[in-house]
C-alpha positions as CSV (number, residue, x, y, z in Angstrom):
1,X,-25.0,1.5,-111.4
2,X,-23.0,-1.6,-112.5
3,X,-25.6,-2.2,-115.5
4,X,-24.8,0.8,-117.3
5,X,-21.0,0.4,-117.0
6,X,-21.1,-2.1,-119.7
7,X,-19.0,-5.1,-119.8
8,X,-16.6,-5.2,-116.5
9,X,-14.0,-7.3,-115.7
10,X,-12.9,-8.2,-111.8
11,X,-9.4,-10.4,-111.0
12,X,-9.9,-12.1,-106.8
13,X,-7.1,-13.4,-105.1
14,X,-8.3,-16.5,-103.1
15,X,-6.7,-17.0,-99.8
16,X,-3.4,-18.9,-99.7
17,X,-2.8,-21.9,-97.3
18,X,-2.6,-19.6,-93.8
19,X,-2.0,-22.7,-91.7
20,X,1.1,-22.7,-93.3
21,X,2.0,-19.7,-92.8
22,X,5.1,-19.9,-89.6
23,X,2.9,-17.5,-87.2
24,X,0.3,-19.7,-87.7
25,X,1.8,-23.1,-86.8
26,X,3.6,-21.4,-83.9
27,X,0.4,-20.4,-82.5
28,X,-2.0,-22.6,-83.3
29,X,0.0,-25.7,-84.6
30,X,0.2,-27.5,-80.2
31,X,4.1,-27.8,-81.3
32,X,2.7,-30.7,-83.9
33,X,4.7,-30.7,-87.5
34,X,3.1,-29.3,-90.7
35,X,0.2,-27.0,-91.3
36,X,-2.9,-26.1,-88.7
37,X,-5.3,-28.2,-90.4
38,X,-8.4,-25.9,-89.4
39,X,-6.8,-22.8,-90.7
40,X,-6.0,-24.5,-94.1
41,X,-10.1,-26.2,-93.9
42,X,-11.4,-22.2,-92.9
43,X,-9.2,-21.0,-96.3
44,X,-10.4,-23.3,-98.3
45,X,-13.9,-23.1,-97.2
46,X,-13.7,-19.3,-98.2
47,X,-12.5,-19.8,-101.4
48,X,-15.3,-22.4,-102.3
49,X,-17.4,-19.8,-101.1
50,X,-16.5,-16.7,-103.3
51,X,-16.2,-19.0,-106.0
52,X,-19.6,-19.9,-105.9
53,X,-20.7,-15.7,-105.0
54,X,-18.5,-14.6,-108.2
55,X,-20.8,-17.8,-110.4
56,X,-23.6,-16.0,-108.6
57,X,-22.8,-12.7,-109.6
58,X,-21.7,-13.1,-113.0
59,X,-25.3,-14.6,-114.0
60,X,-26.9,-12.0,-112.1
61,X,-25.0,-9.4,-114.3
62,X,-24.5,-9.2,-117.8
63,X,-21.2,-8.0,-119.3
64,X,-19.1,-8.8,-115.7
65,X,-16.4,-11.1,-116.0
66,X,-15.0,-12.3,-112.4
67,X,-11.5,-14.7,-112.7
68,X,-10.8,-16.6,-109.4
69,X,-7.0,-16.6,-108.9
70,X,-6.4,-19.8,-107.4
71,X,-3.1,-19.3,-105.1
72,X,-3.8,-21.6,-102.4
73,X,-2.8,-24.9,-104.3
74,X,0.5,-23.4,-105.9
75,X,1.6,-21.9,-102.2
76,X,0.4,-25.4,-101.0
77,X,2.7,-27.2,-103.5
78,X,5.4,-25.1,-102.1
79,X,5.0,-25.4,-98.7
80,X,5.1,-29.5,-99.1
81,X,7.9,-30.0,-101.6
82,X,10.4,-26.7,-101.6
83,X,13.1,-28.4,-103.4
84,X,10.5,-29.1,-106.8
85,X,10.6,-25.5,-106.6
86,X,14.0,-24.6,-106.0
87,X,13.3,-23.5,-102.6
88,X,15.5,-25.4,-99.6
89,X,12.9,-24.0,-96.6
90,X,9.6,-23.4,-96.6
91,X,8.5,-23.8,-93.5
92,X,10.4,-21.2,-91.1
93,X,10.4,-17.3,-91.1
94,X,12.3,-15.4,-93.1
95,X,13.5,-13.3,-90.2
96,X,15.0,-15.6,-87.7
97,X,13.5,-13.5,-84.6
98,X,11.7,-15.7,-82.0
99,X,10.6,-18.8,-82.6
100,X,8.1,-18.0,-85.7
């Protein structure tokens, strides 16, 4: 029972930008530039959403601690401006197979 383990503490990834992820915009980006907007709106709407279940949680249960890693805008950062990062490409597989 998580109410006699005492004071907890839980570390959640939230999702990253997946419509910018190359297999994404390959098959779902109609051969348009940039990221699948609806991916990127779906990833985002799940990390509001455990956000606001780990607010939930923590007032529900004394002594848990729940920290929301935010990677989405970092990766997101990334994906629009490579070069402020040191990066030259961030927008084609790492593989060179196919067209993803």
């Amino acid at each position: 029972d998580l109410y006699h383990l005492g004071a907890m503490k839980i570390g959640v990834t939230s999702l990253p930008p997946l419509g910018c992820l190359p297999a994404a915009i390959t098959l779902f980006g109609n051969h348009q530039q940039g990221c699948v907007t609806r991916i990127n709106s779906d990833a985002q709407g799940f990390n509001k959403k455990i956000t606001t279940a780990a607010g939930n949680l923590q007032k529900q249960l004394s002594g848990l601690k729940i920290v929301i890693f935010d990677i989405y805008k970092p990766l997101y950062d990334v994906v629009k401006a490579p070069a402020n990062y040191g990066f030259a490409e961030a927008r084609r597989g790492c593989c060179g197979t196919g067209i993803v």
